[in-house]
N, C-alpha and C positions, 0 to 999 in steps of 0.2 A: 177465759179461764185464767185464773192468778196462780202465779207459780211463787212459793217462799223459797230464798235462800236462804240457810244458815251464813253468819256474818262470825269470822274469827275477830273476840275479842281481843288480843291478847298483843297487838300491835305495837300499842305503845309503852311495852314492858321492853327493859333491858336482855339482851340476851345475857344467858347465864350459863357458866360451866364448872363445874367441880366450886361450885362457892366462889368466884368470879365473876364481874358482872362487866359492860361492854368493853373500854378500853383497856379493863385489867386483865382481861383474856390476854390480849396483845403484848404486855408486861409480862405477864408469868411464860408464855411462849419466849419471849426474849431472854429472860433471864435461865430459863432451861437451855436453847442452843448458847447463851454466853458461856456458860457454866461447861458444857459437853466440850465446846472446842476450845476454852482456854487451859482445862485441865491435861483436854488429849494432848494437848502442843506438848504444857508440861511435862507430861507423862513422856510424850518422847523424846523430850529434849532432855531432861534429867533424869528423873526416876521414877516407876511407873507407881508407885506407891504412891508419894508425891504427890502425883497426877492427882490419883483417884480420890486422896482426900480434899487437895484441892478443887476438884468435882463437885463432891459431896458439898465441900462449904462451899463453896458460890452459888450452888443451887438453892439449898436450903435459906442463904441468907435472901438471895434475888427475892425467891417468893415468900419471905415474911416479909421484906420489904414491901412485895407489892401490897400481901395483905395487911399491914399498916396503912399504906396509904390510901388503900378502898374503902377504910374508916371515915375519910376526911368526905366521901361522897364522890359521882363520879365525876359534878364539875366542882372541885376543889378548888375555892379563889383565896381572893388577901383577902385575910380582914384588918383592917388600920382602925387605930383608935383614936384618931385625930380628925380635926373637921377640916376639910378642903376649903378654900377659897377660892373661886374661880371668876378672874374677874374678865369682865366684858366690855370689851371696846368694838365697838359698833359706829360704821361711818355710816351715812344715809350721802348715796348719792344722787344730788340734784339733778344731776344732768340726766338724766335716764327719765324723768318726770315729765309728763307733758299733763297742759289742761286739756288739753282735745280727745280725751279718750269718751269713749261714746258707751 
């Protein structure tokens, strides 16, 4: 008797959350707790207003930053516009040669 499994396709898709895709999950979690604790410091070290607007912007800017950069793709590299020369110096060593090999 043959038995079929269903097979999840969906493997090699990026995880996704709230419009975030793999490593920028991990950015936008980042810059939310940056944002929570440098404001609370603020907040209690001078003034709790203070604090909270400086909350609000770090946060808000953390994840547009991120969502800029999720633009670029998730492996965002250089691009250069110049052509590389890569030159090659290459010794051949003799001694490691034998005619005897079989």
């Amino acid at each position: 008797m043959i038995r079929k499994f269903s097979i999840y396709k969906g493997l090699q898709k990026p995880l996704v959350y709230k419009g975030f895709k793999g490593k920028f999950i991990a950015w936008g979690i980042g810059s939310l707790a940056l944002g929570l604790v440098s404001g609370g410091l603020l907040g209690a070290l001078t003034n709790m207003y203070l604090g909270g607007i400086v909350t609000i912007l770090s946060i808000a800017g953390g994840l547009s930053y991120t969502f800029f950069q999720q633009k670029n793709g998730l492996h965002s590299k250089t691009r250069h516009k110049v052509v590389f020369i890569h030159l090659i110096h290459l010794k051949i060593n003799y001694a490691n040669t034998s005619k005897d090999r079989i």
